[in-house]
C-alpha positions as CSV (number, residue, x, y, z in Angstrom):
1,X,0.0,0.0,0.0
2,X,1.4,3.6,-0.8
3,X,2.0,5.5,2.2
4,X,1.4,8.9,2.2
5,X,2.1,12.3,3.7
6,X,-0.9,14.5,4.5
7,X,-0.9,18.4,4.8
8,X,-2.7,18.3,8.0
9,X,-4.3,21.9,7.2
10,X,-6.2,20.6,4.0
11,X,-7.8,17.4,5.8
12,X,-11.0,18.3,3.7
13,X,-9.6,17.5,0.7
14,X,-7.5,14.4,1.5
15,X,-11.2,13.2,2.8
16,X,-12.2,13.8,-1.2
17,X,-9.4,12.3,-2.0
18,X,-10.4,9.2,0.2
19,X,-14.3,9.5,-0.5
20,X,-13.2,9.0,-4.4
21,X,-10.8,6.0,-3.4
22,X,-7.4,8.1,-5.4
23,X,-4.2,5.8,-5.1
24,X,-2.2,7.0,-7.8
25,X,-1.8,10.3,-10.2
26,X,-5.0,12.1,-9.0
27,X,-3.5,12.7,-5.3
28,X,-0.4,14.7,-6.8
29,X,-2.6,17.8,-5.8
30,X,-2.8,17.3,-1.9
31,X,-1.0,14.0,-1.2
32,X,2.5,13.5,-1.7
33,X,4.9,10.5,-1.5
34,X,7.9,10.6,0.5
35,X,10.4,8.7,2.1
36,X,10.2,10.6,5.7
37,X,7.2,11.1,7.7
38,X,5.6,8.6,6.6
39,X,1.7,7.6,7.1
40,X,1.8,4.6,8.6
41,X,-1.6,2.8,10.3
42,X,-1.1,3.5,14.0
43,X,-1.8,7.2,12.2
44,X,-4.7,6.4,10.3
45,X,-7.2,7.0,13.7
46,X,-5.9,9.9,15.8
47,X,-8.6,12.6,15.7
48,X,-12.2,13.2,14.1
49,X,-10.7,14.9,10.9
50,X,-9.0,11.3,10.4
51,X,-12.2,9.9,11.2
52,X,-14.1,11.5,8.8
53,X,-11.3,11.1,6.0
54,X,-12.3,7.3,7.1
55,X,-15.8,7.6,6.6
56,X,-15.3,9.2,3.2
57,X,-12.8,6.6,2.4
58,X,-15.5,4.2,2.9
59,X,-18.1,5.6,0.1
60,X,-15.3,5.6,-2.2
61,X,-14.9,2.5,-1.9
62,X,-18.1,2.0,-2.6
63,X,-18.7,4.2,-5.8
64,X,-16.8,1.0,-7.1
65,X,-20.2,-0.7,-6.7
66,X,-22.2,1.7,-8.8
67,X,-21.7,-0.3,-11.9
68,X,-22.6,-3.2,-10.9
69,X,-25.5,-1.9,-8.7
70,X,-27.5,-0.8,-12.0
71,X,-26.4,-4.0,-14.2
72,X,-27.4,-6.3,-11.7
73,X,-30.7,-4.9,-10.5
74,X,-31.6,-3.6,-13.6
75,X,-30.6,-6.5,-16.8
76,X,-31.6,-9.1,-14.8
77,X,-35.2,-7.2,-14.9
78,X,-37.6,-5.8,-17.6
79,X,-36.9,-2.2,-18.3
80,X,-33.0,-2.5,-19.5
81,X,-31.2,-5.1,-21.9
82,X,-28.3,-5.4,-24.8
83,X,-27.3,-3.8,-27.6
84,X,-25.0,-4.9,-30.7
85,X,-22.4,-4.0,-28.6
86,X,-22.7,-5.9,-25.6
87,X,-20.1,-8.5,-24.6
88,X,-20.6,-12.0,-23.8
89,X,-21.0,-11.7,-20.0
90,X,-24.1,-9.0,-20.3
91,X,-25.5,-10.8,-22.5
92,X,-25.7,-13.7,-19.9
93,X,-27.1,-11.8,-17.2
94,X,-29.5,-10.6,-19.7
95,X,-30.3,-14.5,-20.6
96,X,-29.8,-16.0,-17.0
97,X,-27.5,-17.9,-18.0
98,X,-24.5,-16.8,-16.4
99,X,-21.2,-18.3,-16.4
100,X,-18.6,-18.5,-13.8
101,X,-16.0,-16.4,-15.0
102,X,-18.7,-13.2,-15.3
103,X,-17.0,-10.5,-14.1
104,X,-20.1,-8.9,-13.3
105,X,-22.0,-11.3,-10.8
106,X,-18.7,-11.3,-8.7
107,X,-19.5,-10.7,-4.9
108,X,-15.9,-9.4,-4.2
109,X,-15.8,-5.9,-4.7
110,X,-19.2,-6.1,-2.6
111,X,-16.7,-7.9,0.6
112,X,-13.7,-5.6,-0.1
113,X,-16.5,-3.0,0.8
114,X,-17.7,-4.7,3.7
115,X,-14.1,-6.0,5.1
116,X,-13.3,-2.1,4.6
117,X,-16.3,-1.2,6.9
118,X,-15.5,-3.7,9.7
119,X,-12.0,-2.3,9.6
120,X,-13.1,1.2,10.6
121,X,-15.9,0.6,13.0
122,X,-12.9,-1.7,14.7
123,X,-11.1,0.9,14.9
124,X,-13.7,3.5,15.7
125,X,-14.3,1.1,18.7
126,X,-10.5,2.1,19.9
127,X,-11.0,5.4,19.4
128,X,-13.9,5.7,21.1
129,X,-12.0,4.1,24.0
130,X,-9.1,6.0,23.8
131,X,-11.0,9.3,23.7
132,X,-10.0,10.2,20.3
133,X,-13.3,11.6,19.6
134,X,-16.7,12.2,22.0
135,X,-19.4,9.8,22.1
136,X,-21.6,11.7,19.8
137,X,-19.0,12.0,16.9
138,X,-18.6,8.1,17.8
139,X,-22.1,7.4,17.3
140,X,-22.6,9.6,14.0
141,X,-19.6,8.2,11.9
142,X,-19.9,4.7,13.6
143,X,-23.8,4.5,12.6
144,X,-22.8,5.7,8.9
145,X,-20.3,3.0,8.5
146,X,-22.5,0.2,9.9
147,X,-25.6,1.3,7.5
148,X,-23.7,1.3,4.8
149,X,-22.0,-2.6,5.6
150,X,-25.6,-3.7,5.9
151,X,-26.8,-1.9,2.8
152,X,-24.2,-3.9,0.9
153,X,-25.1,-6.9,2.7
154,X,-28.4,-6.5,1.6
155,X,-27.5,-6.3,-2.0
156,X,-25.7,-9.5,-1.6
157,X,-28.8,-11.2,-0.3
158,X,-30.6,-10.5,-3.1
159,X,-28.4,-11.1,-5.9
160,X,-26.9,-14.7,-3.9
161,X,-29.2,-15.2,-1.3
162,X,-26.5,-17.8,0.7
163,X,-23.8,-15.4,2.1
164,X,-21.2,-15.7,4.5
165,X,-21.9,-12.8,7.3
166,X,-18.9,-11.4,8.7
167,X,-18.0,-8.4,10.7
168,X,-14.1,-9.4,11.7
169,X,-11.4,-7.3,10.2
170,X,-9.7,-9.6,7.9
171,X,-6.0,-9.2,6.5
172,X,-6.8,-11.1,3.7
173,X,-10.0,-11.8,1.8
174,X,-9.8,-15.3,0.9
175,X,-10.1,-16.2,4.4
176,X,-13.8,-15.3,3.5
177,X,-13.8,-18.7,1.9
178,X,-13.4,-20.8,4.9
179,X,-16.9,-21.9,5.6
180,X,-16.2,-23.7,9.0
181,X,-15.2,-20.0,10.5
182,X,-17.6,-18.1,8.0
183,X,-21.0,-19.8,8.0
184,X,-22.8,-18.8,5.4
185,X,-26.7,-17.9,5.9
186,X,-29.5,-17.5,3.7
187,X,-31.2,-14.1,2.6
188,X,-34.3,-15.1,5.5
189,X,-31.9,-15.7,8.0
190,X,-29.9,-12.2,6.7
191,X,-32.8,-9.9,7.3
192,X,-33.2,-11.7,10.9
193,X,-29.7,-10.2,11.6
194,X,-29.8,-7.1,9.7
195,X,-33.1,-5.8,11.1
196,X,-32.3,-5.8,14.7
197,X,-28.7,-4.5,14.1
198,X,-29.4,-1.4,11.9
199,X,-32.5,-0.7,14.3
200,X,-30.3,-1.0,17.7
201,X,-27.1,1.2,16.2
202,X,-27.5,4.7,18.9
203,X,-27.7,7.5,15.9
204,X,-30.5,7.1,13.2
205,X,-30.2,10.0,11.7
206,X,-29.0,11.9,9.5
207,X,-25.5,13.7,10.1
208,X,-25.9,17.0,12.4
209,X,-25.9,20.1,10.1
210,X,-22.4,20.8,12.6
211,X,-20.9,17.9,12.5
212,X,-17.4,18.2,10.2
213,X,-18.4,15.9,7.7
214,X,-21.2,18.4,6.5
215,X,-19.6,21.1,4.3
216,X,-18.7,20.8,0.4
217,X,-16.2,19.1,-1.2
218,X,-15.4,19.5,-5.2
219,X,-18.2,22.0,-5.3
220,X,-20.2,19.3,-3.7
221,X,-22.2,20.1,-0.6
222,X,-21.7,16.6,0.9
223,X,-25.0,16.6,3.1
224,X,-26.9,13.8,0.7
225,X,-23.7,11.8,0.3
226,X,-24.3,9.9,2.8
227,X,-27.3,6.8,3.5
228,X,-30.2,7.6,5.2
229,X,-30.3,5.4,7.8
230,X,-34.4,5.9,7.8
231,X,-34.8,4.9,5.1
232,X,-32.6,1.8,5.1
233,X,-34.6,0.6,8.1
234,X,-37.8,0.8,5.7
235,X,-36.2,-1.2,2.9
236,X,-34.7,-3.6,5.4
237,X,-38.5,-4.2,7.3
238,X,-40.4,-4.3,4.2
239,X,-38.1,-7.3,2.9
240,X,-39.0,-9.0,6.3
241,X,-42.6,-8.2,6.0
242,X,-42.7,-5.9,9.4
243,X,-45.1,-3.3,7.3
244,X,-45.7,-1.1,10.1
245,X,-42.3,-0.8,11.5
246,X,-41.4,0.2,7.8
247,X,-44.0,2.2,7.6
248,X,-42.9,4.4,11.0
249,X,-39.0,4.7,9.0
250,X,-40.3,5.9,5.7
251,X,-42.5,8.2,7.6
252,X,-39.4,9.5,9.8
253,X,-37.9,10.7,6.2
254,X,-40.6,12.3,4.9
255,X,-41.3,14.5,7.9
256,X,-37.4,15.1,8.8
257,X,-38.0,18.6,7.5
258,X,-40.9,19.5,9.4
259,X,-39.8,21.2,12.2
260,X,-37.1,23.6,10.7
261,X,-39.1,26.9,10.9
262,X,-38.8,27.2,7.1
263,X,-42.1,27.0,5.2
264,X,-40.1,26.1,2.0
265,X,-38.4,22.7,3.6
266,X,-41.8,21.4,5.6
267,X,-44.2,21.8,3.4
268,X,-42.1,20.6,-0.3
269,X,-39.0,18.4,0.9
270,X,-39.6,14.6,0.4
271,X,-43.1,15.4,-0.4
272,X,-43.7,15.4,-4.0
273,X,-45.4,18.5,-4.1
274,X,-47.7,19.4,-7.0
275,X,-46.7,21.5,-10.2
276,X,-46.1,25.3,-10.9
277,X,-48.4,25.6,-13.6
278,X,-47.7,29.3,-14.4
279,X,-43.9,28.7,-14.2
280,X,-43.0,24.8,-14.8
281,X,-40.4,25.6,-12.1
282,X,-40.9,22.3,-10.4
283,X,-40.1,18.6,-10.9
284,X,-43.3,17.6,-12.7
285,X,-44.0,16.3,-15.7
286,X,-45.7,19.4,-17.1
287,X,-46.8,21.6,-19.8
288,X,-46.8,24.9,-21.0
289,X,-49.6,26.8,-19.8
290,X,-52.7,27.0,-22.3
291,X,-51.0,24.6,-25.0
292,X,-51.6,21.7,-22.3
293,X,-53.0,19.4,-25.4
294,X,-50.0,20.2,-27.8
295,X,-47.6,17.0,-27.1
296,X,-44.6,19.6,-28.2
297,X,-45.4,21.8,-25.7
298,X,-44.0,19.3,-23.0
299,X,-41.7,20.8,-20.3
300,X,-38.6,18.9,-21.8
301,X,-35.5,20.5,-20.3
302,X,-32.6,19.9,-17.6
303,X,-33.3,22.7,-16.0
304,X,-37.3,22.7,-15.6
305,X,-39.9,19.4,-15.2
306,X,-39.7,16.3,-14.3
307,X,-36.4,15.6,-16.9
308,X,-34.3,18.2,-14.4
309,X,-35.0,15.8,-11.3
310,X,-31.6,14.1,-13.6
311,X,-30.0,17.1,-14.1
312,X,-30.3,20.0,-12.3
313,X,-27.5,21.1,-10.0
314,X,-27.9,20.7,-6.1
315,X,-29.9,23.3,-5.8
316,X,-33.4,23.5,-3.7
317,X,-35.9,21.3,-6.3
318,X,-32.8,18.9,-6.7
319,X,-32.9,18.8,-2.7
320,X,-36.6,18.2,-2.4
321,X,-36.0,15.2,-4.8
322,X,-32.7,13.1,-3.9
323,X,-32.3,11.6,-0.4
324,X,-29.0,9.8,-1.4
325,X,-26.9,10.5,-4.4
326,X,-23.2,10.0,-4.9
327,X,-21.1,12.4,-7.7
328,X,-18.5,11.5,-9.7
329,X,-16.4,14.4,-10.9
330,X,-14.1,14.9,-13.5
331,X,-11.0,15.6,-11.2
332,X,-11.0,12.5,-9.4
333,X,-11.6,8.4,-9.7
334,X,-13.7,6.6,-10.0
335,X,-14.8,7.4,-13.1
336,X,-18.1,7.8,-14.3
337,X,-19.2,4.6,-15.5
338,X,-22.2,5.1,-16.9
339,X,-21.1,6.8,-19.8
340,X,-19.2,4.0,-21.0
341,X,-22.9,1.8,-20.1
342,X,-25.3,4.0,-22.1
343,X,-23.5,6.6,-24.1
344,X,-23.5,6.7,-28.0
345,X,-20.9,9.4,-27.5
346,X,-17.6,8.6,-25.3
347,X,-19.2,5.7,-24.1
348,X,-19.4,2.2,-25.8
349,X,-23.4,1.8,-25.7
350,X,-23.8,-1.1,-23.7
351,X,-27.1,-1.5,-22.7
352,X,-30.6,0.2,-23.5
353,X,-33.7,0.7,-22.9
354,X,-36.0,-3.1,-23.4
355,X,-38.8,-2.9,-26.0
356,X,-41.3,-3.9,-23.2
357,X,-39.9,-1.2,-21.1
358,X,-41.2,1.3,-24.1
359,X,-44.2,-0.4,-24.5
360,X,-45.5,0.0,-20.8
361,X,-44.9,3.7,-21.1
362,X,-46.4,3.6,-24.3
363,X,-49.5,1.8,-22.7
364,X,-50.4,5.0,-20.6
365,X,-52.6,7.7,-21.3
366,X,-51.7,11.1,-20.0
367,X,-55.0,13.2,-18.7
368,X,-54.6,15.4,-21.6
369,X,-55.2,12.4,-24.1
370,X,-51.3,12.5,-25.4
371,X,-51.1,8.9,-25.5
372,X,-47.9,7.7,-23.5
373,X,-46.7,8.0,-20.4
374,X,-44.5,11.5,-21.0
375,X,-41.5,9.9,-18.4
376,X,-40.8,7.8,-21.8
377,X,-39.3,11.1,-23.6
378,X,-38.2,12.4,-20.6
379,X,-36.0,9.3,-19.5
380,X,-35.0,8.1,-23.0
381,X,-34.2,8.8,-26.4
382,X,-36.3,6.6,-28.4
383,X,-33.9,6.7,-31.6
384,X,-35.6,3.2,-33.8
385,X,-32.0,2.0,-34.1
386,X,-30.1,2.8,-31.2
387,X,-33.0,3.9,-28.1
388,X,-30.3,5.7,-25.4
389,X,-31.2,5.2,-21.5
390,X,-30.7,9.4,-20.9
391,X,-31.1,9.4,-17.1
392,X,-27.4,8.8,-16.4
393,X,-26.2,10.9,-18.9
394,X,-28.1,14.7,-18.7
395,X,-24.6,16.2,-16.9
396,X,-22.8,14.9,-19.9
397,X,-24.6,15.2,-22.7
398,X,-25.9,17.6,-24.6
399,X,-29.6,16.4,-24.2
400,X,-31.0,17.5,-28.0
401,X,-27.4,16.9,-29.9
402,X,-25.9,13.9,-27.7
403,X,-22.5,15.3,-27.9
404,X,-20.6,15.9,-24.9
405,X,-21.2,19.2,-23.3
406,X,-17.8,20.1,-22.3
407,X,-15.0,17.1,-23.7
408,X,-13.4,14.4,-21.6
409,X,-15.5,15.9,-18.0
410,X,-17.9,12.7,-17.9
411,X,-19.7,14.3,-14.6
412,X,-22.3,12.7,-13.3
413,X,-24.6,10.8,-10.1
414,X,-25.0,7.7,-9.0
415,X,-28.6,8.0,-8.3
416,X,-29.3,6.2,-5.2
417,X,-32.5,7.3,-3.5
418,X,-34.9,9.9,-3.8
419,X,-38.8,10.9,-2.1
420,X,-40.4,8.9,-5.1
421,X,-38.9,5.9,-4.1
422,X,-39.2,6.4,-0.6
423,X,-43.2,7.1,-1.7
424,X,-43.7,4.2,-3.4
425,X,-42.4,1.9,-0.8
426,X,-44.3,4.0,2.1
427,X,-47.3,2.8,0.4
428,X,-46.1,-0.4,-0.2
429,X,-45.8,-0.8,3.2
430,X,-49.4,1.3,4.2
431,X,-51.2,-1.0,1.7
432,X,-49.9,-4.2,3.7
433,X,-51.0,-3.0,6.6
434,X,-54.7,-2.6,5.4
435,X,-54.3,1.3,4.7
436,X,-55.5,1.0,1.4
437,X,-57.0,4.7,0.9
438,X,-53.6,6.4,2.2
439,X,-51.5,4.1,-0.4
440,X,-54.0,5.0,-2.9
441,X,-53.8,8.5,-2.5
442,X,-49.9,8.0,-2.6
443,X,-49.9,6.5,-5.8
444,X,-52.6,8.3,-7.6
445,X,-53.8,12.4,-6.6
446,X,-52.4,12.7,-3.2
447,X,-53.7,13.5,0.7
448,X,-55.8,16.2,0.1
449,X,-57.5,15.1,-3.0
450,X,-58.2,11.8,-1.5
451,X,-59.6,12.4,2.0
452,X,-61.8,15.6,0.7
453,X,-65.2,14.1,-0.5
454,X,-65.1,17.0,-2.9
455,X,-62.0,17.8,-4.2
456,X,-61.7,21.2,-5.7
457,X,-64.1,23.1,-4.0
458,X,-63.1,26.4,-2.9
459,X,-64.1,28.5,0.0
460,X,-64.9,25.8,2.9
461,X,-64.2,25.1,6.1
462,X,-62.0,22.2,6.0
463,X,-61.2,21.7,9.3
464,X,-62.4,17.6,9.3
465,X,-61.4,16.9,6.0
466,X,-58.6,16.7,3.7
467,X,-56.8,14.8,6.9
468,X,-56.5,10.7,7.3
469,X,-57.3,10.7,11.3
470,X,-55.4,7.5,11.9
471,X,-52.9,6.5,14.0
472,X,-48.8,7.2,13.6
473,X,-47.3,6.7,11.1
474,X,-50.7,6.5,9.0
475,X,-51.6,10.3,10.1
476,X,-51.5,13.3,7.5
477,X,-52.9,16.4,7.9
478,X,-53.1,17.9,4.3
479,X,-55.9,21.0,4.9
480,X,-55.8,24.0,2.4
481,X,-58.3,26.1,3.5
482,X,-58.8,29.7,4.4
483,X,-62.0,29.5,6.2
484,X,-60.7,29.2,8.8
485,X,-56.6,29.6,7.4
486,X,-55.2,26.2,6.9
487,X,-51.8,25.5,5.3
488,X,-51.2,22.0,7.0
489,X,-47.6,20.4,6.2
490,X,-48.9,17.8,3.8
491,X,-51.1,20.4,1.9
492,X,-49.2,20.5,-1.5
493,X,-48.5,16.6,-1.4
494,X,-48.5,15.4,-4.8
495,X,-49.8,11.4,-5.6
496,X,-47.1,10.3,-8.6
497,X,-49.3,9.8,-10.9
498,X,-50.9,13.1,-10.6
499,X,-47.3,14.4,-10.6
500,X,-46.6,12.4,-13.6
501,X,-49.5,14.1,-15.6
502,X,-51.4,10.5,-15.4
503,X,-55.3,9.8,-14.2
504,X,-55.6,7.8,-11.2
505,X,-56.2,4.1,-11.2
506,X,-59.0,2.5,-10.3
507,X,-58.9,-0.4,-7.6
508,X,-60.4,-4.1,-9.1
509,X,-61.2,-6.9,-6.7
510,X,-58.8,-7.7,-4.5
511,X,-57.5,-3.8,-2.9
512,X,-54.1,-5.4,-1.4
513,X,-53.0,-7.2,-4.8
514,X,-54.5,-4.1,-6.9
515,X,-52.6,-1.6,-5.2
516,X,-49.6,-3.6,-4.9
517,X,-49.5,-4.4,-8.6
518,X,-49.9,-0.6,-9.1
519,X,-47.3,0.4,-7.0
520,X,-44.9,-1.8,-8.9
521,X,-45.8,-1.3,-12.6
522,X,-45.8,2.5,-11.4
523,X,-42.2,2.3,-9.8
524,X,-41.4,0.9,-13.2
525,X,-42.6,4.1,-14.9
526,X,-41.0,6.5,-12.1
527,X,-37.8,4.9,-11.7
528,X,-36.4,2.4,-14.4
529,X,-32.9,2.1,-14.4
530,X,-32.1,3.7,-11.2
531,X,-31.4,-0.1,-9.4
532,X,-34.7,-0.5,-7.9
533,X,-36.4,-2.7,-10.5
534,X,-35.1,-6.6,-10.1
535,X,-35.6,-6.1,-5.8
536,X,-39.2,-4.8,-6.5
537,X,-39.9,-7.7,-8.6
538,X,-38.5,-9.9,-6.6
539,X,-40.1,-8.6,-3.5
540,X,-43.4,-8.9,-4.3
541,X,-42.9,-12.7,-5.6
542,X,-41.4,-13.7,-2.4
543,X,-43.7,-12.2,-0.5
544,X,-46.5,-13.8,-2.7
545,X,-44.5,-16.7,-2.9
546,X,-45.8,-16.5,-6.3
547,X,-42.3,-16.8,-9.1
548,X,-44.9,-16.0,-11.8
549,X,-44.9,-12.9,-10.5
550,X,-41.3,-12.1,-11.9
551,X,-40.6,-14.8,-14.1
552,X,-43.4,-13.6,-16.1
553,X,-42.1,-10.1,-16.7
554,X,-38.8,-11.6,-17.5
555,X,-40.2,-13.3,-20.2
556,X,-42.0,-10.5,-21.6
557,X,-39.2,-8.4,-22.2
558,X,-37.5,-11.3,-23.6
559,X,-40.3,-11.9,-26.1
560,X,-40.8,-8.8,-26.9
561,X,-37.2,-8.6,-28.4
562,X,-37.4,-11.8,-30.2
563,X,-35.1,-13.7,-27.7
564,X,-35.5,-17.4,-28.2
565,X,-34.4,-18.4,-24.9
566,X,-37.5,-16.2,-23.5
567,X,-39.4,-19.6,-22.6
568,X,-36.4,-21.2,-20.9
569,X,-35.8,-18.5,-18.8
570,X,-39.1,-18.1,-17.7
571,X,-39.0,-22.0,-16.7
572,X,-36.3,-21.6,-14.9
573,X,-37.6,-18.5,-12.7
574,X,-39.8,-20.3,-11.7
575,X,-37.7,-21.8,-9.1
576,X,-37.0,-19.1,-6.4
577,X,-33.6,-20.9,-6.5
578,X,-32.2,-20.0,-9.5
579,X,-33.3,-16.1,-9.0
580,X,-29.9,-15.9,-7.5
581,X,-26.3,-15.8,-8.9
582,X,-24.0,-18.5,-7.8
583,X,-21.3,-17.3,-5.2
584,X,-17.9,-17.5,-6.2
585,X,-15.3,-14.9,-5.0
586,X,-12.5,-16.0,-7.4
């Protein structure tokens, strides 16, 4: 390992350094390599700047993941697949068929990750002993760490399902191999351990608007760098089935704003707030005012609309969107690997967007008759020879002429999490716990549409309606009245459809399955390609224990593109078994 000198006065920017995981040319600017002085790792721990630089060192390490995040959880579903160019290995995941020599199914950068975490919560441990830092710092930076280990481990439970669990510091990985010290466990028997560690950890929140990590690095404010534990908490319970417990952690998110004093951040942050009309200045799918029936007329820039959720800069829509987002920059590794995924221009053009992926945005009417779902355009160039996945790719390219906007910067996100996602699985969760009406009025025209019996009426007193009355986490206040003056904090609560320029759907026999199926063909819509899709669908079939349930949208994207194994594959899903990837760390 290189051992370095640090400039002690520009700890910031060796913590970039770290966060981006630089070892060689890129740390010539702050980090320089000498024979005296030397860095050794009794000097890695000695104050809270070092822990942070740990922290940070930590993400980088896992902005190694991002490629394989998206192949694996998106491929191996229905909204992305290959092009011409593809090489063998994508094309098995694509088939599942995969070999053992795939580079892409390997769980080992997914351990180095995790043998990096237990490394500096071990030593966080010391610290904390050795009063290197104060309790609280302790329990910030030691919570981050530990959230983001079980993140990854939940990753590895759904792409393996039979792990080995470990939280040792190892010297070498390979000694991950020996099974009689390393049992492995099963993705059930995961979430058993998973669940009651992430809940127990002593800081759930997010970092403290003082604490030294919070500030901006590269021109990055750093504050949505890091996981929400909240939300992991959600994801991790609604695996397990604990909907109400899920539930309570989504609903933690959403309200985190609530209580700042600032009209702005309580009433629009994590809330999906309904459209600007007048202006378009929101992140809706919209159009310009009084040509609302004119298809051309759609809000279809990076800077306005539902596109510029992908490509706006941090500013305060961006912030009332993304939860969790990582940046990759163009003076530092890794770099940006999405460009070489899905670009036609400085990339190689990988992977695209499936043919059933089009149609089911293609299947939706909009509630001004244009008939397709306008996220289609807005996520995707539909070229008939070469259709480009565009969410990655808005900070890059030039979004009409596809050439790069400034040459060799291939800037970009790794889109982690954002208040759609958390919505959608909130009413996952609400709907499974016999809230039906609540996840409704998620999905389709939001709170205060839903529990008025007369939406759109003017000048009433709505002081008992437009509110759920239910217990926490199921209770909303959305009231917009004036007589008497009500501007509740759910008041401008948005359903996604509504936000997404769609009518609501309708509920047919059973509510549960309807409004489950909904949610999931509409998180389709909302957020394809952002590495939610192959967990959703594999969610819901475990849950149903019902393989049908995935295999069958397997097989339609398959058939849709002509593939001739599309009946094989759908055989073999149909064995929960074989929905996971065979473990080899070689």
């Amino acid at each position: 390992m290189m051992k370095l000198k640090i400039n002690k006065r520009k700890w910031l920017s060796y913590a970039a350094i770290a966060m981006l995981a630089v070892t060689t040319v890129s740390c010539n600017k702050f980090l320089e390599v000498e024979p005296q002085d030397r860095l050794v790792k009794e000097q890695y721990y000695r104050n809270v700047f070092d822990a942070d630089a740990a922290v940070l060192g930590v993400y980088g390490k896992m902005m190694n993941l991002a490629k394989q995040y998206v192949i694996l959880n998106e491929l191996r579903a229905d909204y992305m697949t290959v092009t011409e160019n593809s090489d063998p290995f994508l094309r098995e995941i694509n088939n599942h068929e995969v070999s053992a020599a795939n580079p892409y199914i390997s769980p080992k950068p997914f351990y180095e990750v995790i043998i990096n975490c237990n490394d500096v919560l071990a030593n966080f441990d010391i610290m904390l002993r050795e009063n290197k830092f104060t309790q609280d710092q302790y329990n910030q930076r030691y919570s981050d760490v530990a959230c983001i280990r079980s993140w990854v481990y939940l990753q590895l439970g759904i792409h393996f399902g039979t792990i080995p669990y470990i939280t040792d510091p190892l010297e070498d990985l390979n000694d991950i191999k020996d099974t009689n010290k390393f049992p492995r466990v099963n993705f059930d028997q995961l979430l058993d351990i998973l669940v009651p560690f992430v809940e127990g950890l002593p800081y759930k929140n997010t970092y403290a608007n003082n604490a030294s990590l919070i500030t901006t690095v590269d021109g990055y404010p750093t504050a949505k760098f890091f996981i929400n534990k909240q939300c992991l908490i959600g994801d991790l319970n609604l695996w397990k089935g604990n909907y109400r417990a899920a539930a309570t952690a989504y609903k933690a998110v959403m309200t985190s704003f609530e209580n700042t004093g600032n009209d702005n951040d309580r009433f629009n942050i994590y809330k999906v707030r309904f459209a600007e009309v007048a202006t378009n200045n929101d992140i809706s799918v919209g159009y310009i005012r009084f040509r609302e029936q004119d298809a051309t007329a759609l809000i279809n820039s990076i800077t306005q609309g539902w596109k510029s959720i992908f490509a706006r800069g941090r500013d305060e829509l961006w912030n009332q969107e993304w939860i969790w987002a990582l940046p990759f920059s163009k003076n530092f590794q890794p770099e940006n690997p999405f460009i070489e995924l899905f670009s036609v221009n400085g990339g190689k053009y990988l992977l695209k967007p499936s043919a059933q992926g089009i149609h089911n945005w293609n299947s939706e009417t909009q509630r001004n008759g244009i008939p397709y779902d306008a996220r289609k355009v807005l996520s995707i160039q539909e070229h008939p020879s070469r259709p480009i996945i565009m969410k990655y790719l808005y900070y890059y390219l030039d979004d009409r002429t596809l050439t790069p906007r400034v040459l060799f910067e291939k800037e970009g996100n790794w889109f982690l999490y954002r208040a759609a996602t958390l919505h959608l699985r909130f009413a996952e969760a609400a709907n499974r716990d016999n809230r039906h009406k609540l996840a409704g009025a998620f999905l389709n025209t939001g709170i205060n549409n839903v529990f008025d019996p007369t939406p759109g009426v003017s000048g009433r007193n709505v002081s008992n309606i437009q509110q759920t009355f239910d217990a926490a986490p199921y209770d909303f206040d959305a009231r917009n009245g004036d007589f008497p003056f009500f501007r509740a904090n759910w008041h401008r609560h948005n359903g996604l459809r509504n936000r997404a320029n769609l009518p609501a759907r309708t509920v047919v026999g059973d509510s549960t399955l309807t409004i489950e199926n909904d949610l999931i063909t509409e998180a389709g819509l909302e957020t394809a390609f952002e590495g939610n899709r192959w967990g959703d669908l594999m969610r819901i079939a475990r849950r149903r224990s019902e393989p049908a349930y995935l295999a069958d949208r397997i097989y339609n994207k398959l058939l849709r593109e002509g593939n001739p194994n599309a009946t094989a594959v759908r055989n073999k899903l149909l064995d929960p078994n074989n929905w996971y990837l065979p473990f080899k760390l070689d």
